[in-house]
N, C-alpha and C positions, 0 to 999 in steps of 0.2 A: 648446443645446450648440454652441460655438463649432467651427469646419472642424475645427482640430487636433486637440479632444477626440474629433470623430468619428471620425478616420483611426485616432488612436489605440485609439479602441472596436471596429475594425473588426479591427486587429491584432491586439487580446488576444483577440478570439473567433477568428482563422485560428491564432493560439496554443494556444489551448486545445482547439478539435478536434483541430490537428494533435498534438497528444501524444495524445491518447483515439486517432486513426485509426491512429496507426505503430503504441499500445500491443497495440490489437486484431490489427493486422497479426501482430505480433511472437507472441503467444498463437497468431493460426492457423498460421501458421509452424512452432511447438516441438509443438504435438497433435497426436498420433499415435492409431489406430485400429488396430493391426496385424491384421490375420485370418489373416495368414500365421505366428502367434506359437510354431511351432514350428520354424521353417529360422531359420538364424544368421542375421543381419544387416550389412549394410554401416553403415562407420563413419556416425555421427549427428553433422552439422553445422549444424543447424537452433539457433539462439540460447538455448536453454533453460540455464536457471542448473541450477547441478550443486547437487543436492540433497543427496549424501554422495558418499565417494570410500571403498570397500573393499580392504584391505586382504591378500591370501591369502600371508605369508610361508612356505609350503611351497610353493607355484607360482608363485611370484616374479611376480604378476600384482596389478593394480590394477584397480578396477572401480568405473568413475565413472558414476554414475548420477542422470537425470532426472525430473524430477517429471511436470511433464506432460505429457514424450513419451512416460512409462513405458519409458523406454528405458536401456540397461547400455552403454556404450562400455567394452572390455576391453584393459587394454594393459600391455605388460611393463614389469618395473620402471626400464626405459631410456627408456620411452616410445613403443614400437614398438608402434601397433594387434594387436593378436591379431584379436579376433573380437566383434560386439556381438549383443545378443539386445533384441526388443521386446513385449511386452503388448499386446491389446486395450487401450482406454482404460480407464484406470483414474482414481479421483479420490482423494487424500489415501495416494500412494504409499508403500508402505515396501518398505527395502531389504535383506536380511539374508544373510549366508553362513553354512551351517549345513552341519555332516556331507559333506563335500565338493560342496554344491549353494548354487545361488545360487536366491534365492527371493524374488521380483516379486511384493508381495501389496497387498491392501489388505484392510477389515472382512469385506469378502465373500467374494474369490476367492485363491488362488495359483496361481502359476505356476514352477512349478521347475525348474531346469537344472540339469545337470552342470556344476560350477563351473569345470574344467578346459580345456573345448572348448565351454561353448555348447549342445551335443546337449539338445533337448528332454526334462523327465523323466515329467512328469505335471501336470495342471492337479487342485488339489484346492481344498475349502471351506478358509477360513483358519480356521476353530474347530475344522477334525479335526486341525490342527498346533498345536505346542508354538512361536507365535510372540514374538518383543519387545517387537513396536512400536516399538522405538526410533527417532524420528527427528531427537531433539538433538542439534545439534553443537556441544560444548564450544570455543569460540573461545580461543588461547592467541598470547603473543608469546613464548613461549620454547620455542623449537624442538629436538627431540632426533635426532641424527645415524642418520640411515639413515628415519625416520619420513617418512611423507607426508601432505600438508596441502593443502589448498584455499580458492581464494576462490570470485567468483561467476562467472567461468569458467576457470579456469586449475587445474592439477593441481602442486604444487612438491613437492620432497623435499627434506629438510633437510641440509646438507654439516657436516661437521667445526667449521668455524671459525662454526658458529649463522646461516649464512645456507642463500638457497633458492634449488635452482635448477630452473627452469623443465623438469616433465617432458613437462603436456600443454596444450597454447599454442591459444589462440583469437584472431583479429582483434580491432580496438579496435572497428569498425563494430557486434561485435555489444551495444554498451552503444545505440546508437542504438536499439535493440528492447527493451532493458530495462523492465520493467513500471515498476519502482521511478522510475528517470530519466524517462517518457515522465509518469507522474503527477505529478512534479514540473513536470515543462513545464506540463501544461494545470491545474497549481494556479495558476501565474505569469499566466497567461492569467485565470484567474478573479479573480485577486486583483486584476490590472488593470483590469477588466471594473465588480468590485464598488468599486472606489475611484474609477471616475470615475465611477460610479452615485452614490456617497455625495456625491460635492463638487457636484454637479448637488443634489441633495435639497437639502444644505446650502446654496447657494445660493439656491436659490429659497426654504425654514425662511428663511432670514436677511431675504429680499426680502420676504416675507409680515409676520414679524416684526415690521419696522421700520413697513410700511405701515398694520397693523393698531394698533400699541400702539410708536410711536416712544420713549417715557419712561419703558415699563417693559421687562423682561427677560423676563417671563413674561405669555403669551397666555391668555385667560380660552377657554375652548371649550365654548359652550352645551348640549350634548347631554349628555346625564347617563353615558350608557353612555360614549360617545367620551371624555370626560376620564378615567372607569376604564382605558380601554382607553391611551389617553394615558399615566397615571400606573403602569401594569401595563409598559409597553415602558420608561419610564426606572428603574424599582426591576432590571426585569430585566437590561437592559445594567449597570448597575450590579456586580448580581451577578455577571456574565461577567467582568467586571473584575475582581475583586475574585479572583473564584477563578483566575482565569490568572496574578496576580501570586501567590497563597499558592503554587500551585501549584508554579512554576519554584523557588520559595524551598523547599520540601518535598523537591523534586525534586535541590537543591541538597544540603541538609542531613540528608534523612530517605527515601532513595534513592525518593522519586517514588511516596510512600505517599499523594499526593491522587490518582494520575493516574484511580483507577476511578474518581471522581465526575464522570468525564466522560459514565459508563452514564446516572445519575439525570437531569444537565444535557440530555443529548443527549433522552434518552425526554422531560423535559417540554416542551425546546421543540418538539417534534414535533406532539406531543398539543396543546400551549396555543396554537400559532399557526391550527392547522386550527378550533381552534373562534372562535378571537378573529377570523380570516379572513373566519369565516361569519359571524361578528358584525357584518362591517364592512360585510358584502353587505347586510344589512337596515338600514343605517344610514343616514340622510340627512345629507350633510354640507356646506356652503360650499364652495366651491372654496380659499378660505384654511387651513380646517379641514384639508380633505383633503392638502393640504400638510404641515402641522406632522405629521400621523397618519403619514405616509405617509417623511417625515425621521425620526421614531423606531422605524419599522420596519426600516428602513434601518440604523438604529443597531445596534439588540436584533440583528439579522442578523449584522452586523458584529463584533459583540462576542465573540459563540458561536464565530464563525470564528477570533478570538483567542483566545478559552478551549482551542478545538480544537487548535488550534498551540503552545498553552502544554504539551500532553501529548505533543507529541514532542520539547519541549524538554527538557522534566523527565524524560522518557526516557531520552534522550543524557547527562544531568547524574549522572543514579541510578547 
């Protein structure tokens, strides 16, 4: 590996933590643990993406709520803080206004307020209540006057002439904590990581190659098992391929009705590389050999990562 390739190696991996360490940052950050889950709460500025925004048009109050801080930031329909309330930690939070109470539950637990003020009501089992579970939010571009809307942290209310105006405003810094952005980063990092892995592999397949078999295209490999294993990594990059291009095309045309065969793809190369791995540990091979085996691992790795990315393509497309 030449200096450059190394520096470069050396980036995509300070790349790729560096999105995994801010992402974790930013999760310890928005988690909350409240014990004190019955006194009202000061306003909640910790980076957590707004999970839904509530609605109470008889107390002219909104109530934008967090997932995993389990926490309610309460504010008039001007946008003036009222009052916020917190949960113990909770996981797979839902949000609901019911009979004048705001109610922080999850499959296990509730926790209910008086929707008005905040005032603690009672913590009960979520099966002795008549719950939704609703946690979908319907995303729309056509906005109705006086309604309020959200993205992933900001609170808007829709004006007259179909625009929005800003009721409950967050800094830009808090996208530098975003789960979603910080996994992007240390995918870029991986992705760099794994392509100068592959052009290294390829190089040296090509160096092997020529050295072994200069007049032909294809390498004979003595070991019986090893050319299975050989001929198992190109049929299956193959298939990677093959389904990432139907894919985006399905995803195009037939709103992204392959993307579940990412379950099956995913489950067998998990299963088939752990045993064809432990295949390769009992196996005696050339130092040339190990080469060519070792470029189409590389490959079939590669491919999947393409398969992988073709279902968020054909996601976006659907």
């Amino acid at each position: 590996m030449t200096s450059t390739k190394r520096i470069l190696f050396v980036v995509f991996i300070l790349i790729f933590l560096t999105g995994i360490a801010i992402g974790l940052v930013g999760r310890s950050m928005c988690t909350r643990d409240n014990e004190n889950y019955q006194k009202v709460q000061v306003e909640l500025f910790a980076p957590d993406e707004i999970a839904t925004v509530l609605h109470d048009e008889d107390l002219h109050q909104i109530y934008v709520c967090y997932n995993d801080a389990s926490y309610v930031n309460v504010y008039s329909e001007e946008g003036r803080f009222l009052w916020a309330v917190s949960t113990p930690y909770l996981r797979n939070v839902y949000f609901e206004l019911s009979n004048n109470q705001l109610i922080v539950y999850n499959s296990a637990d509730a926790y209910i307020y008086d929707s008005s003020n905040g005032t603690f009501v009672e913590k009960k089992k979520s099966d002795d209540i008549d719950l939704s579970y609703d946690w979908e939010n319907e995303y729309t571009d056509e906005f109705q006057d006086g309604e309020f809307y959200f993205d992933t942290y900001q609170v808007y209310k829709a004006q007259e002439d179909g625009s929005l105006a800003t009721v409950v405003a967050r800094s830009w810094w808090y996208w530098v904590f975003n789960f979603g952005v910080c996994w992007c980063v240390s995918f870029v990092g991986a992705i760099g990581m794994g392509t100068i892995i592959f052009l290294e592999k390829r190089k040296e397949y090509r160096k092997t190659q020529k050295a072994i078999q200069p007049s032909k295209h294809s390498i004979v490999i003595e070991n019986r098992k090893a050319r299975f294993i050989l001929k198992y990594f190109r049929i299956t990059s193959i298939i990677h391929v093959i389904y990432a291009i139907l894919d985006i095309v399905f995803g195009l045309l037939l709103n992204g009705i392959l993307c579940i065969g990412i379950l099956p793809l995913a489950i067998h190369f998990i299963i088939s590389n752990i045993v064809i791995w432990n295949m390769l540990d009992h196996i005696r091979l050339t130092e040339d050999e190990q080469t060519i085996i070792d470029y189409w691992k590389v490959c079939e790795t590669g491919t999947f990562i393409i398969a992988f990315l073709s279902v968020i393509v054909a996601a976006m497309l659907a």
